[in-house]
Backbone bond lengths (Angstrom), bond angles and torsions (degrees), N, CA, C in turn:
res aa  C-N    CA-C-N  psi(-1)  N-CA   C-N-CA  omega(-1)  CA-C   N-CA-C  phi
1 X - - - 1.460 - - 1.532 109.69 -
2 X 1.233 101.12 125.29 1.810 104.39 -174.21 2.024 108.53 -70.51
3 X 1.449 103.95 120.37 1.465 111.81 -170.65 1.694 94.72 -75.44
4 X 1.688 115.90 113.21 1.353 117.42 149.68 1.388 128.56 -65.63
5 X 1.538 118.40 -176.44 1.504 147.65 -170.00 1.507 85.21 -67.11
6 X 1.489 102.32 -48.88 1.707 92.18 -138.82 2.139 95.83 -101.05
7 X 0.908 79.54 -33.56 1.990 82.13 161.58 1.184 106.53 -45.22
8 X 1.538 121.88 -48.47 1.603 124.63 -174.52 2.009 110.08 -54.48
9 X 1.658 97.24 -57.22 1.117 121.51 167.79 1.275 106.69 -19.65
10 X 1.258 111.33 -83.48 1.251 136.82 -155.45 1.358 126.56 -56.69
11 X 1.756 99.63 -35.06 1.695 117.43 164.23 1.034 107.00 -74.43
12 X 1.539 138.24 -72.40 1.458 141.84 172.08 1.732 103.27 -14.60
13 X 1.265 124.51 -56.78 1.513 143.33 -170.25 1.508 109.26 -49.65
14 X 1.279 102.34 -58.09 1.478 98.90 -178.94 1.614 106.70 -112.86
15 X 1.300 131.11 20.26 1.164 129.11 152.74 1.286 137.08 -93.48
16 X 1.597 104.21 -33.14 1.765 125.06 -173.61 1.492 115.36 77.81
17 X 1.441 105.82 -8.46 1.720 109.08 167.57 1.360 118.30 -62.91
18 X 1.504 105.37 153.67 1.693 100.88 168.49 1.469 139.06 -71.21
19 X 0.935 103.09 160.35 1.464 101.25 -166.10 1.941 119.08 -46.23
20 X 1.422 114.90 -60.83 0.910 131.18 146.01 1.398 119.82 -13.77
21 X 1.568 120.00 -64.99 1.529 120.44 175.08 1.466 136.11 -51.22
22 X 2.036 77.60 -38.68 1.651 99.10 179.50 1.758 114.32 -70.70
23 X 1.146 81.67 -16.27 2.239 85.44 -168.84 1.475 89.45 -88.07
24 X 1.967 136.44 -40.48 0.923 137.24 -137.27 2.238 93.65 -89.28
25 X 1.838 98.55 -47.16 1.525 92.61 146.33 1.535 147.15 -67.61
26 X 1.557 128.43 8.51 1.303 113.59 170.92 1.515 94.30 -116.75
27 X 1.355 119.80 -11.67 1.632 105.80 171.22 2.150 101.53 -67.62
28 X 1.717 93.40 -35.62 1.960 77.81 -172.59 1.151 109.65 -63.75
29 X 1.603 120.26 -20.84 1.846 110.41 -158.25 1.685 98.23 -120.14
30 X 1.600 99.78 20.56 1.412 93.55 158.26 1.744 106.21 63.21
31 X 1.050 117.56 23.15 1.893 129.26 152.93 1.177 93.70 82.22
32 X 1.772 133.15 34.26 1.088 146.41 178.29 2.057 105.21 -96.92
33 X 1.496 101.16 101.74 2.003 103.09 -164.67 1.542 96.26 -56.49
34 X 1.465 112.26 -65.03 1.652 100.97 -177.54 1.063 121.75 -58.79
35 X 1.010 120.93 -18.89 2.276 116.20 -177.95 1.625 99.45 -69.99
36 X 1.678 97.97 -52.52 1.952 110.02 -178.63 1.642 114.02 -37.62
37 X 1.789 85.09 -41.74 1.553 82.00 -166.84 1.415 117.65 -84.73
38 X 1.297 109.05 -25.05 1.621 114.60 175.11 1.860 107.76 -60.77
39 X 1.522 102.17 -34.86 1.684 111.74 -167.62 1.225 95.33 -72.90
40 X 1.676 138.33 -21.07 1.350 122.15 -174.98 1.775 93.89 -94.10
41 X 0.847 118.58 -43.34 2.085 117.30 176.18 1.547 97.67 -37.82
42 X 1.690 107.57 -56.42 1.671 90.27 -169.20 0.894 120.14 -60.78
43 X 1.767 131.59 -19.63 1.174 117.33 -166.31 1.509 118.03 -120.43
44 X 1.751 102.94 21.88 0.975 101.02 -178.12 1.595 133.89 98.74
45 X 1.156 106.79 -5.16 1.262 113.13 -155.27 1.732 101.39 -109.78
46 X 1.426 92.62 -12.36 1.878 89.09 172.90 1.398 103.71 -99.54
47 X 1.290 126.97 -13.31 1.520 117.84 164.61 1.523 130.60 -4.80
48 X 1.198 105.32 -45.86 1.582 111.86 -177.68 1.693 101.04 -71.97
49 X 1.338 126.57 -44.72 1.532 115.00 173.50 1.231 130.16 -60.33
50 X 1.745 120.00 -18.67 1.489 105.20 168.38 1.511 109.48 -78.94
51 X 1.303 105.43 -3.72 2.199 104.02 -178.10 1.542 110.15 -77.87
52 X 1.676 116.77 -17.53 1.108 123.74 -143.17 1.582 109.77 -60.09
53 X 1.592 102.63 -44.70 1.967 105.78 174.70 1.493 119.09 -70.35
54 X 1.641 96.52 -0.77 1.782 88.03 172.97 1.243 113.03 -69.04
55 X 1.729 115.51 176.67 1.401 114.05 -172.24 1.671 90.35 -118.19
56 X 1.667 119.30 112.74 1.633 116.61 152.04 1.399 135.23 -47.85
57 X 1.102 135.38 45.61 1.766 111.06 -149.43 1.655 91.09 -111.20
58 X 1.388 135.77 -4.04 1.395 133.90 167.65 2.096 105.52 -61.62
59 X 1.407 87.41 -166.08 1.911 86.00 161.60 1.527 106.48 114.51
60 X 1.029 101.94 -158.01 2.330 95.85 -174.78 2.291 83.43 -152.15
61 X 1.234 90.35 146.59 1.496 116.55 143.63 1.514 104.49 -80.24
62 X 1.435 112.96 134.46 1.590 112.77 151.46 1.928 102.72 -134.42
63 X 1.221 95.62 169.57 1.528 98.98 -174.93 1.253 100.10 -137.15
64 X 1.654 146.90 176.56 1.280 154.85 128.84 1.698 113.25 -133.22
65 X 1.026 94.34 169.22 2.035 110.06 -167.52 1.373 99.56 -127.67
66 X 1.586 116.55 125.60 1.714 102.41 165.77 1.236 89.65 -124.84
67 X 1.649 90.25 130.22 2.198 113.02 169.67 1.545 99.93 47.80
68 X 1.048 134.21 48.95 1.364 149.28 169.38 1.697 95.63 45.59
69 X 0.835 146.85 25.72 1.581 133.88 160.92 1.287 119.79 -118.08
70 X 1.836 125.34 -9.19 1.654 94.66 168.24 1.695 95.62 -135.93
71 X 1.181 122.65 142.60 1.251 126.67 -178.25 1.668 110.37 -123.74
72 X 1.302 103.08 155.74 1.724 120.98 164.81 1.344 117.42 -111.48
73 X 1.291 113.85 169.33 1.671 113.67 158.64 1.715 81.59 -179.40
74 X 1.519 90.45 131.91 1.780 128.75 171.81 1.118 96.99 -122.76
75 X 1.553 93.09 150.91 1.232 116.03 162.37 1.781 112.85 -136.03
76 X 1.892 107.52 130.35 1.115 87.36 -170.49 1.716 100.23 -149.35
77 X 1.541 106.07 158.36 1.542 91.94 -137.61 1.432 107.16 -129.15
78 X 1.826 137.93 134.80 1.286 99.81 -147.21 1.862 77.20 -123.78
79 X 0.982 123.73 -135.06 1.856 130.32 165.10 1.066 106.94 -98.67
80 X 1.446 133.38 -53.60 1.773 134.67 -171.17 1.633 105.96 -112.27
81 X 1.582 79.72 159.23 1.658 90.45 -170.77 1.586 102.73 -73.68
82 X 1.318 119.39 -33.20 1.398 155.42 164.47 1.629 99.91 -16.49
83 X 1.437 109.04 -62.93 1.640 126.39 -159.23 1.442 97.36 -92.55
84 X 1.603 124.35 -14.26 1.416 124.04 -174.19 2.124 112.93 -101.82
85 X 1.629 88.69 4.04 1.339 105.81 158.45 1.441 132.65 -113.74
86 X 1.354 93.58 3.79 1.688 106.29 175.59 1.321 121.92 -64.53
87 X 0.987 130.08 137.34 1.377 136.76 -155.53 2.447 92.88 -74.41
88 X 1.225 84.61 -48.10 1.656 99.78 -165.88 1.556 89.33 -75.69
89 X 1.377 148.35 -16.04 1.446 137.81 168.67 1.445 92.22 -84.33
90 X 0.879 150.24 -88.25 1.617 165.50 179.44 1.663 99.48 -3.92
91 X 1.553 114.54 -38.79 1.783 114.96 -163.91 1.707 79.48 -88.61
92 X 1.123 130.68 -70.42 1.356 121.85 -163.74 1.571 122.15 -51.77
93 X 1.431 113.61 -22.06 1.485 126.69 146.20 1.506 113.80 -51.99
94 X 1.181 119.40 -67.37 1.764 114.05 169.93 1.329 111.54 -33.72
95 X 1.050 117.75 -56.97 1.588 146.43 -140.15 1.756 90.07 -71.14
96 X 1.377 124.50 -50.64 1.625 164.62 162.41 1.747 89.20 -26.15
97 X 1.923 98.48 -80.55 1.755 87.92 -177.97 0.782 141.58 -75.21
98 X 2.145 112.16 -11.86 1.387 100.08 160.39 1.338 134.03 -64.74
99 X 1.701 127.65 -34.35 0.834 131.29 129.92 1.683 139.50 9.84
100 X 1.515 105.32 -74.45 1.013 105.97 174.56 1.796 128.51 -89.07
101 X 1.651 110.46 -0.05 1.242 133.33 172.38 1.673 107.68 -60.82
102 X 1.332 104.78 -51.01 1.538 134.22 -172.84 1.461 102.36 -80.95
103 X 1.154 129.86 -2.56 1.678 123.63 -150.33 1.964 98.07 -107.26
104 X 1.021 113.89 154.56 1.445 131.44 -171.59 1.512 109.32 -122.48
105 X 1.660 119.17 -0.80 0.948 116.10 -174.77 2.040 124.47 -86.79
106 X 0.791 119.51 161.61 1.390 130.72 -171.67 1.221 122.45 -103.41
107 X 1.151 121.65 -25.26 1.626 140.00 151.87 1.276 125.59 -145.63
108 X 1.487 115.86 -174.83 1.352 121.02 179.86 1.664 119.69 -49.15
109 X 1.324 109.88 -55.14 1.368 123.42 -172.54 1.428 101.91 -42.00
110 X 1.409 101.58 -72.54 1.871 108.25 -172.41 1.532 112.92 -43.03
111 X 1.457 113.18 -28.06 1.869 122.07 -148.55 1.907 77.83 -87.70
112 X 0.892 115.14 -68.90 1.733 123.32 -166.73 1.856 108.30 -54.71
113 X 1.343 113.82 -2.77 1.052 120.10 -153.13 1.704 91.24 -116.38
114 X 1.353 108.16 -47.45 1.796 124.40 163.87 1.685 96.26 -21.14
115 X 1.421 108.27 152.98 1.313 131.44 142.31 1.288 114.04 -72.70
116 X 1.622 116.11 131.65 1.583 125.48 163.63 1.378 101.72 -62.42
117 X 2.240 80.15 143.19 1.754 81.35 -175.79 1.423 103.48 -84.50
118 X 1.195 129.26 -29.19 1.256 154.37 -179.37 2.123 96.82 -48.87
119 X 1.110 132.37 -28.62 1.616 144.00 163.79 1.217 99.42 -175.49
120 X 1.081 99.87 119.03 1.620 129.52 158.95 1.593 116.18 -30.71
121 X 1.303 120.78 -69.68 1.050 146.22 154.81 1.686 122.37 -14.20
122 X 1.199 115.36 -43.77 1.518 138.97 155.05 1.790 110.81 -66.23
123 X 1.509 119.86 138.70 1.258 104.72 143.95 1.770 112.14 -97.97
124 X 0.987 102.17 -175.18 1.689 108.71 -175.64 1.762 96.14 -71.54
125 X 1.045 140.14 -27.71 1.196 135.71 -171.95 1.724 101.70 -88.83
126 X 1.207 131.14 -18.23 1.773 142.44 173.14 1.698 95.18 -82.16
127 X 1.144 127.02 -39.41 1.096 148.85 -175.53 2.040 111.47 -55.69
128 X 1.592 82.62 -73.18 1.785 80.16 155.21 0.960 127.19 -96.02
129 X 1.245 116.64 15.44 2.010 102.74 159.95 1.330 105.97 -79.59
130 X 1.571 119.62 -56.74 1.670 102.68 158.94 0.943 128.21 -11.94
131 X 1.388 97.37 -83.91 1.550 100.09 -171.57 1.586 128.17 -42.89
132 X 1.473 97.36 -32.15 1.621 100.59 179.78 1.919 109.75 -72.88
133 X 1.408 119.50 -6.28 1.244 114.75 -148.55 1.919 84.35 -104.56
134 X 1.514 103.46 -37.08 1.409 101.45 167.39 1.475 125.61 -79.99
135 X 1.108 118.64 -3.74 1.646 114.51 177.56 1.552 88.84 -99.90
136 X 1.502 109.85 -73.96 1.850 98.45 -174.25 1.646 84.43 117.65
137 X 1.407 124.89 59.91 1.508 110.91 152.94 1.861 82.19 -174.93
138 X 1.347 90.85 157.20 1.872 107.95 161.82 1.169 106.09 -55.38
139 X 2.023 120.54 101.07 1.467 111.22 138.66 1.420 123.21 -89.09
140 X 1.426 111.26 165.67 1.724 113.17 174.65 1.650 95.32 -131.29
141 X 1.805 107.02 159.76 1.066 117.83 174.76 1.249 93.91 -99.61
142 X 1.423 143.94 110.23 1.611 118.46 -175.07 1.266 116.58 -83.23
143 X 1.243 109.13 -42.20 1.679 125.92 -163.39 1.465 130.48 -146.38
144 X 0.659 121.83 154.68 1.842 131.82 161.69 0.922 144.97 -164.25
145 X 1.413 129.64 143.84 1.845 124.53 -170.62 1.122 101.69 -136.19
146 X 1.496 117.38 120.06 1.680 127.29 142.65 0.940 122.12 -66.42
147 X 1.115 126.01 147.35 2.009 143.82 -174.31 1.342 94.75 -158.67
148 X 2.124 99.67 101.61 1.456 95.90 150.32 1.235 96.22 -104.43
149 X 1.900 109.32 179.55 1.582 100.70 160.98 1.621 88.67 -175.28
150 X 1.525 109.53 168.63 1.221 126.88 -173.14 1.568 114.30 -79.16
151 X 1.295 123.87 -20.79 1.359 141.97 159.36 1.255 130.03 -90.93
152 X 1.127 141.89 -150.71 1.212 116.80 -179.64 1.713 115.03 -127.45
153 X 1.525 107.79 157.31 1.538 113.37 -166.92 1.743 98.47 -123.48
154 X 1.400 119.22 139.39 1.390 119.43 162.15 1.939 116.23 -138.83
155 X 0.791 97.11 163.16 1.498 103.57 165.61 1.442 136.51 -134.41
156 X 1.469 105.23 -177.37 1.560 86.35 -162.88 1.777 83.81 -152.57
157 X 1.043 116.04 150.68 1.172 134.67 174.56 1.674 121.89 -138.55
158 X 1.636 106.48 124.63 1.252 124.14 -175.03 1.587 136.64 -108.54
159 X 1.167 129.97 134.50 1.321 114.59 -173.85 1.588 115.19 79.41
160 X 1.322 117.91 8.14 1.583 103.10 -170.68 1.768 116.21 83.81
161 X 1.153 95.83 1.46 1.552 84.90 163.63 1.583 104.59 123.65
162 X 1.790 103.07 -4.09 1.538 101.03 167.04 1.498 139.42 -84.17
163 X 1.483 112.27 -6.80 1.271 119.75 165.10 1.652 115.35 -140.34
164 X 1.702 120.13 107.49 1.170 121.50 167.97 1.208 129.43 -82.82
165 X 1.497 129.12 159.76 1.452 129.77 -161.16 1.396 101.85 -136.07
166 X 0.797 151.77 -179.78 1.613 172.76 164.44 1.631 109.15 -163.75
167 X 1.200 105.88 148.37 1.415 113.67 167.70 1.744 110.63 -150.03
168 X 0.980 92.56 144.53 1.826 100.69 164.31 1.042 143.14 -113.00
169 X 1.342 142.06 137.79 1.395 115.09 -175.84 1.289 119.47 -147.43
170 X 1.566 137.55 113.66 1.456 134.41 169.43 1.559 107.97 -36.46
171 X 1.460 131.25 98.21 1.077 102.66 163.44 1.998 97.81 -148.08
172 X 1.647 102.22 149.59 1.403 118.07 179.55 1.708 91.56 -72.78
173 X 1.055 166.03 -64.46 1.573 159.70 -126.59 1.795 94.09 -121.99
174 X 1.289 95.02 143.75 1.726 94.27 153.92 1.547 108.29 -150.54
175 X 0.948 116.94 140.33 1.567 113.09 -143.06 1.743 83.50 -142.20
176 X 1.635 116.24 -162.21 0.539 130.33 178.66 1.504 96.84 -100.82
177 X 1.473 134.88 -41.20 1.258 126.13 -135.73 1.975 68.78 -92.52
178 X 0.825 133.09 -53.13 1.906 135.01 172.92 1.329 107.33 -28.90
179 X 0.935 115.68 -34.35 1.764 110.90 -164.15 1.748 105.75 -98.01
180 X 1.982 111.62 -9.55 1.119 107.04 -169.39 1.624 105.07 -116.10
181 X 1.546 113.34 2.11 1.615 140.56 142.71 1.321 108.05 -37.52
182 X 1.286 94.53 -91.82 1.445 120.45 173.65 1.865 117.47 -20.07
183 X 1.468 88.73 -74.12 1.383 102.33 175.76 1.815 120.18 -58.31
184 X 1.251 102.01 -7.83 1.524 109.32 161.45 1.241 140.15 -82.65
185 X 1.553 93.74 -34.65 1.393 123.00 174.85 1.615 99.34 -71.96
186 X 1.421 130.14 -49.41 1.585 141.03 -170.64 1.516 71.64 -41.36
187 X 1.766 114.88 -81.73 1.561 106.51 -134.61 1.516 115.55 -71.85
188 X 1.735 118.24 2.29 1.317 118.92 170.22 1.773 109.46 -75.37
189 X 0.928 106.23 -11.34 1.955 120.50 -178.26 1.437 101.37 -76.24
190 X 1.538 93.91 -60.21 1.615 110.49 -176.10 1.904 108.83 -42.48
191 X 1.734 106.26 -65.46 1.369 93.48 -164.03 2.135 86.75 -94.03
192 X 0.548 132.04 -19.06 1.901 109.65 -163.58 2.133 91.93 -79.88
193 X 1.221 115.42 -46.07 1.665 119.02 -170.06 1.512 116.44 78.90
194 X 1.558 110.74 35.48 1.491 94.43 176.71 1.229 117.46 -59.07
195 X 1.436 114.27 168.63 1.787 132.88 -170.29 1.514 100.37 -91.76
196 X 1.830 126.85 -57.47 0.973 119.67 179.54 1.934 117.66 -114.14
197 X 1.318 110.19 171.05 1.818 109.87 174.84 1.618 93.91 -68.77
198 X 1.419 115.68 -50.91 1.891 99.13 -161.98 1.176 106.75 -141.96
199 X 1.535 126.73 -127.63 1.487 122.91 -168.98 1.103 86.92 -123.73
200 X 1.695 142.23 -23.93 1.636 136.25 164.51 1.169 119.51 -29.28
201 X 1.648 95.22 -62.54 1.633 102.24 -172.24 2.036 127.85 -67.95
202 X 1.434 98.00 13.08 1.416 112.80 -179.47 0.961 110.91 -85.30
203 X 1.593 129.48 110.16 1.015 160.10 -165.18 1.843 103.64 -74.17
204 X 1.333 125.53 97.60 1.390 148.08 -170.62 1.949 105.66 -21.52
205 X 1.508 90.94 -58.82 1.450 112.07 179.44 1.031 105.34 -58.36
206 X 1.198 126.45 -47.16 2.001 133.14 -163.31 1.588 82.07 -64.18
207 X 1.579 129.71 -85.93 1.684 123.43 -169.08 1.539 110.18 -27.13
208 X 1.496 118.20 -44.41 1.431 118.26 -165.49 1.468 94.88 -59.63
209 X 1.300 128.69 -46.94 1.284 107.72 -147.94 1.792 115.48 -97.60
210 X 1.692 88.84 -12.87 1.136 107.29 165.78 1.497 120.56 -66.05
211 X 1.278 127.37 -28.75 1.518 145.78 163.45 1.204 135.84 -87.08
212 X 1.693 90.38 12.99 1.622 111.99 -165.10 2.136 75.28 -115.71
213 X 1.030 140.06 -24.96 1.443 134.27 -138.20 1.170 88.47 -131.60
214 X 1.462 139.66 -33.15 1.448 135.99 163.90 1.578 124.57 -70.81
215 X 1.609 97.73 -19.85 1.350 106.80 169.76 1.344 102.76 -85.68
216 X 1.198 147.03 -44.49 1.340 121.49 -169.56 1.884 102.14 -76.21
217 X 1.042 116.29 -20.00 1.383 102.40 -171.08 1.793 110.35 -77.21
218 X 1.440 107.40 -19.70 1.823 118.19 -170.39 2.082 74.65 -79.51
219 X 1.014 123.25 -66.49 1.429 114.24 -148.62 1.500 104.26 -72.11
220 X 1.482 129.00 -14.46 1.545 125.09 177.68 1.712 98.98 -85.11
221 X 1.381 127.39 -26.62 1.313 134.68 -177.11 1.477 109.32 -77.14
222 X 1.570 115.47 -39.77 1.787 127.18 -159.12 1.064 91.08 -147.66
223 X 2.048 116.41 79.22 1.501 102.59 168.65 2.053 110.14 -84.86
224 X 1.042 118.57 -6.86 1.540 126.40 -173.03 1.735 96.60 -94.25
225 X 1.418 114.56 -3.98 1.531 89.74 173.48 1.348 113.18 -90.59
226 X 1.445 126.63 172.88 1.590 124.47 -173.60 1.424 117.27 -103.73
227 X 1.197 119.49 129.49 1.813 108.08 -169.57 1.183 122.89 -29.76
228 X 1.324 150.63 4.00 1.068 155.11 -159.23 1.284 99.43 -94.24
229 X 1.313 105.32 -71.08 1.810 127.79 -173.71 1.527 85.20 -49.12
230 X 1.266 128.22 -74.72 1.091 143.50 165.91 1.436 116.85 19.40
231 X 1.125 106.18 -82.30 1.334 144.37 -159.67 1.729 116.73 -75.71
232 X 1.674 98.16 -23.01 1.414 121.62 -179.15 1.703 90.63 -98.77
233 X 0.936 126.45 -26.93 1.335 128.79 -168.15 1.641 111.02 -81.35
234 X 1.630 117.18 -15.34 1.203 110.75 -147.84 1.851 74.20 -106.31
235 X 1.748 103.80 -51.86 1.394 102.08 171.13 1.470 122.06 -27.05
236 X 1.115 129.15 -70.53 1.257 140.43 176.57 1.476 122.22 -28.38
237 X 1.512 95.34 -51.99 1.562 119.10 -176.22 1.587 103.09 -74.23
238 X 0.992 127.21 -42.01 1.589 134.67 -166.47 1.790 88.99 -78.12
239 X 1.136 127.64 -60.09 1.855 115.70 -177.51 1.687 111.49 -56.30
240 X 1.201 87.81 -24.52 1.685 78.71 -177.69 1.564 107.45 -91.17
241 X 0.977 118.08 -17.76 1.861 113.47 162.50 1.725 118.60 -86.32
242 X 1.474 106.43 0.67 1.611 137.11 -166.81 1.858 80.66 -89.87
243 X 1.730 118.57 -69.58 1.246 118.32 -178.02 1.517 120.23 -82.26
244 X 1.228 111.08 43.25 1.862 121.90 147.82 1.137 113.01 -151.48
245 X 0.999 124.54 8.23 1.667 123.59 167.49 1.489 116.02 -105.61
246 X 1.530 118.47 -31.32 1.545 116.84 -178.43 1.616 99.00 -121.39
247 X 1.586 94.95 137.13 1.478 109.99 -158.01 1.864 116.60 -63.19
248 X 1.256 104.47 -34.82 1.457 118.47 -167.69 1.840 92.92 -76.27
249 X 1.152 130.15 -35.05 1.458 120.96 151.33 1.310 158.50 -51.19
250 X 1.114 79.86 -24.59 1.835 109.72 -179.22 1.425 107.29 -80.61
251 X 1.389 109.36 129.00 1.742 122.16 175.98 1.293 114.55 -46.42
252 X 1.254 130.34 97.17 1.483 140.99 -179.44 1.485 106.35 -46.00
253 X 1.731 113.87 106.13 1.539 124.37 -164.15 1.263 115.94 -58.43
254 X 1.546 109.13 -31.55 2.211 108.65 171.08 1.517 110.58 -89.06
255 X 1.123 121.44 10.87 1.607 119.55 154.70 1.706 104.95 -179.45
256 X 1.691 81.73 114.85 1.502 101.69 -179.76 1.331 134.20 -86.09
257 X 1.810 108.40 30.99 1.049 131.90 -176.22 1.576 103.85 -108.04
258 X 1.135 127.52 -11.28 1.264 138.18 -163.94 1.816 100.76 -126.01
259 X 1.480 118.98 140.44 1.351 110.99 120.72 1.477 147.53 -82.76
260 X 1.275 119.26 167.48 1.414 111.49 -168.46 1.352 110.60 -50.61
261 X 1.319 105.44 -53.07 2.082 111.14 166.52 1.768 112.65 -24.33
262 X 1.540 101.35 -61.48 1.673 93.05 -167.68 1.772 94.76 -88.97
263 X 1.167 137.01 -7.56 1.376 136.01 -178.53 2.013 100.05 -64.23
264 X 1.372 124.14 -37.05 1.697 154.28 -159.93 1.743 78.83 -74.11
265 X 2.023 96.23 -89.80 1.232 110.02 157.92 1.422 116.84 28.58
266 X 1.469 105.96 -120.37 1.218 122.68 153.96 1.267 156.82 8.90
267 X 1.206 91.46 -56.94 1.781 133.53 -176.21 1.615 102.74 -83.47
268 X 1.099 120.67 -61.78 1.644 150.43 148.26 1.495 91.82 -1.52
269 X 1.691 98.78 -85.96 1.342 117.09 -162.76 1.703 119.44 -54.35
270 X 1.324 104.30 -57.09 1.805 108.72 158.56 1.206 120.89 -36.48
271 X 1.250 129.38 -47.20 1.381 130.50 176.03 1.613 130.70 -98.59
272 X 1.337 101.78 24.67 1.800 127.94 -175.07 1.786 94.98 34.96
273 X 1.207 113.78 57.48 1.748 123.50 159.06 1.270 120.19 -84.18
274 X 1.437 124.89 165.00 0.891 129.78 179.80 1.824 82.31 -131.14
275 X 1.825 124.05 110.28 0.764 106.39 -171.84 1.723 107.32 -160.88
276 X 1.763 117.23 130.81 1.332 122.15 -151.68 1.526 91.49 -145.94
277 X 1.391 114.49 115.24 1.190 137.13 163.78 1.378 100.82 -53.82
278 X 1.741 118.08 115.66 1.731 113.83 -166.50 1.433 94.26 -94.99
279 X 1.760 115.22 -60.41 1.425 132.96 -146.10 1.282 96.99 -119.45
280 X 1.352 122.36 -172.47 1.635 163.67 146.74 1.118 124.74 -142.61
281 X 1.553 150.20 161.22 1.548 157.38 -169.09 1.979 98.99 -165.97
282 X 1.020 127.52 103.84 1.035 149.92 -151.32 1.356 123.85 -138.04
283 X 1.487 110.84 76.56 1.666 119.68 -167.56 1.078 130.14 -110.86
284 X 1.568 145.88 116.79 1.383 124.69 -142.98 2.015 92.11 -127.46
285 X 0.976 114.17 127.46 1.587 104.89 -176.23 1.229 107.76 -64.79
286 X 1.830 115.60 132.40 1.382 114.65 164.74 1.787 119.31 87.69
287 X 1.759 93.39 -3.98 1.641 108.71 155.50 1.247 111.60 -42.72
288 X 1.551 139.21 147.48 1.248 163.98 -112.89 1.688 95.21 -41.70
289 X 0.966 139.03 39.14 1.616 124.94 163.25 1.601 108.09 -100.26
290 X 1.386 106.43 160.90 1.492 106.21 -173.84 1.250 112.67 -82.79
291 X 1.080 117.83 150.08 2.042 113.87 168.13 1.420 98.81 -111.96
292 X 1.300 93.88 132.72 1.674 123.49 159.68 1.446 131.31 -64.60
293 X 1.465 115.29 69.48 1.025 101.07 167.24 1.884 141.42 -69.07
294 X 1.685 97.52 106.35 1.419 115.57 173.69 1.440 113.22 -73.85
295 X 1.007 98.15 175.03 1.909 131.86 -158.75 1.702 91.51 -130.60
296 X 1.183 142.75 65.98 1.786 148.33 -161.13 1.359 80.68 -76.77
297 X 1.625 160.52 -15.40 0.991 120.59 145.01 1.343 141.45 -76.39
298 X 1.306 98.25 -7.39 1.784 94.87 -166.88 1.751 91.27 -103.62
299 X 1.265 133.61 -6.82 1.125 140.14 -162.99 2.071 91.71 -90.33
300 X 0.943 89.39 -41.48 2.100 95.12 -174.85 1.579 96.36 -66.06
301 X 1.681 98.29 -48.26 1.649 99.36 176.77 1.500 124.17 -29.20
302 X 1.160 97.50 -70.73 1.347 124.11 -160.76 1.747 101.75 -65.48
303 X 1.266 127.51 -32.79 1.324 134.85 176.79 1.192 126.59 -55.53
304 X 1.895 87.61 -40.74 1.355 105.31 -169.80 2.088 113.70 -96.10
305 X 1.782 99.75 0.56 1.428 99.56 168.42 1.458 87.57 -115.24
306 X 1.239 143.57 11.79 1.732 119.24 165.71 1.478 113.63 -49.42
């Protein structure tokens, strides 16, 4: 039986094997789907489909910088914290941002869809099915962001790989004392977590509704005051959720005499820059996914009476 395009498809689909494997099993079983699929189990190569109902939410952020103008940061996610300290998960994480340093893609689909740079021959999605078939648990590629720019970009990485940073920055000079700004600002992202860079990026609707929720709380708190007070009251309340939500507001954590804005500022000025914190990229491993809490004894149990 002549093995099609979409036969290939179709095994790859519900197997997680590579493409290659999948064409290399329906030529052995003669374009037979269950024989293909049993021929990739024996050899390993469907491995990644019995992981598939596991839950990833362990894993590391890593980032890299080339010549301070284009940066990455992945995030990639395995089941145990165990496998997210493995020396051999950790290289295929590298392996991940070079990848995506080099990558032209716009989302996930296209990036998993890429050829490994590491062999051509592989796409990045053949790439981690391997990998998953040699570690032996559900990995995911979850995410990624490129940042080139004409100024300069750095990062910062926290915890071993549990909270990544990116930063950007318009700036004419890049110096050393610029790149160690920057890198200050990364780790104020890292531990404070603002949502936006400034008060630009505040989305019109977000204030409305935010001033829709401060007003009922000023008038359930001060029903005898008169909208006026009111109204100054809600102001007040809305800048001060203005300075912990957008980064250039927020009290710069190594001197709390400054915000991050005049902390930039500053820095700028010492080094005759012309220099404006543009962006942030801000990835924390295992953000909104669920964790599985296991029972690691009854789980060995059960392995060990399958």
């Amino acid at each position: 039986m002549a093995v099609t395009a979409k036969m290939v498809k179709e095994l790859r689909e519900m197997t997680g094997a590579g493409m290659m494997d999948c064409k290399k099993a329906l030529n052995e079983t003669n374009g037979d789907m269950d024989a293909a699929i049993e021929f990739l189990r024996k050899n390993g190569e469907a491995k990644a489909v019995k992981k598939a109902g596991r839950i990833a939410a362990e894993g590391i952020v890593m980032a890299d910088v080339k010549d301070d103008k284009t940066a990455a940061i992945v995030e990639v996610n395995s089941e145990t914290d165990f496998v997210a300290k493995n020396a051999e998960f950790q290289g295929f994480v590298k392996a991940v941002v070079n990848q995506a340093i080099a990558s032209d893609s716009a989302d996930m689909d296209g990036f998993m869809a890429e050829a490994w740079n590491e062999d051509a021959s592989k796409t990045v999605q053949d790439a981690l099915n391997e990998k998953i078939s040699v570690i032996g648990e559900k990995l995911s590629i979850r995410r990624f962001e490129k940042v080139v720019t004409d100024g300069c970009v750095v990062s910062y990485i926290h915890g071993g790989g549990r909270i990544g940073v990116l930063v950007e920055a318009e700036t004419d000079v890049v110096n050393d004392e610029i790149r160690s700004c920057l890198k200050n600002v990364a780790m104020q992202v890292a531990a404070m977590s603002p949502k936006y860079t400034s008060r630009d990026e505040v989305d019109a609707s977000f204030l409305e509704h935010e001033k829709e929720i401060l007003l009922a709380q000023a008038k359930q708190e001060n029903p005898n005051k008169p909208d006026n007070i009111i109204e100054k009251m809600i102001i007040g309340r809305l800048n001060k959720e203005m300075k912990e939500i957008c980064l250039l507001d927020q009290v710069y954590v190594q001197d709390s005499d400054l915000t991050v804005a005049k902390y930039v500022e500053k820095v700028a000025k010492e080094n005759g820059a012309n220099m404006t914190v543009k962006r942030f990229v801000r990835f924390e491993t295992g953000e909104g996914l669920e964790k599985k809490n296991e029972d690691f004894a009854a789980e060995v149990a059960a392995q060990m009476n399958a």
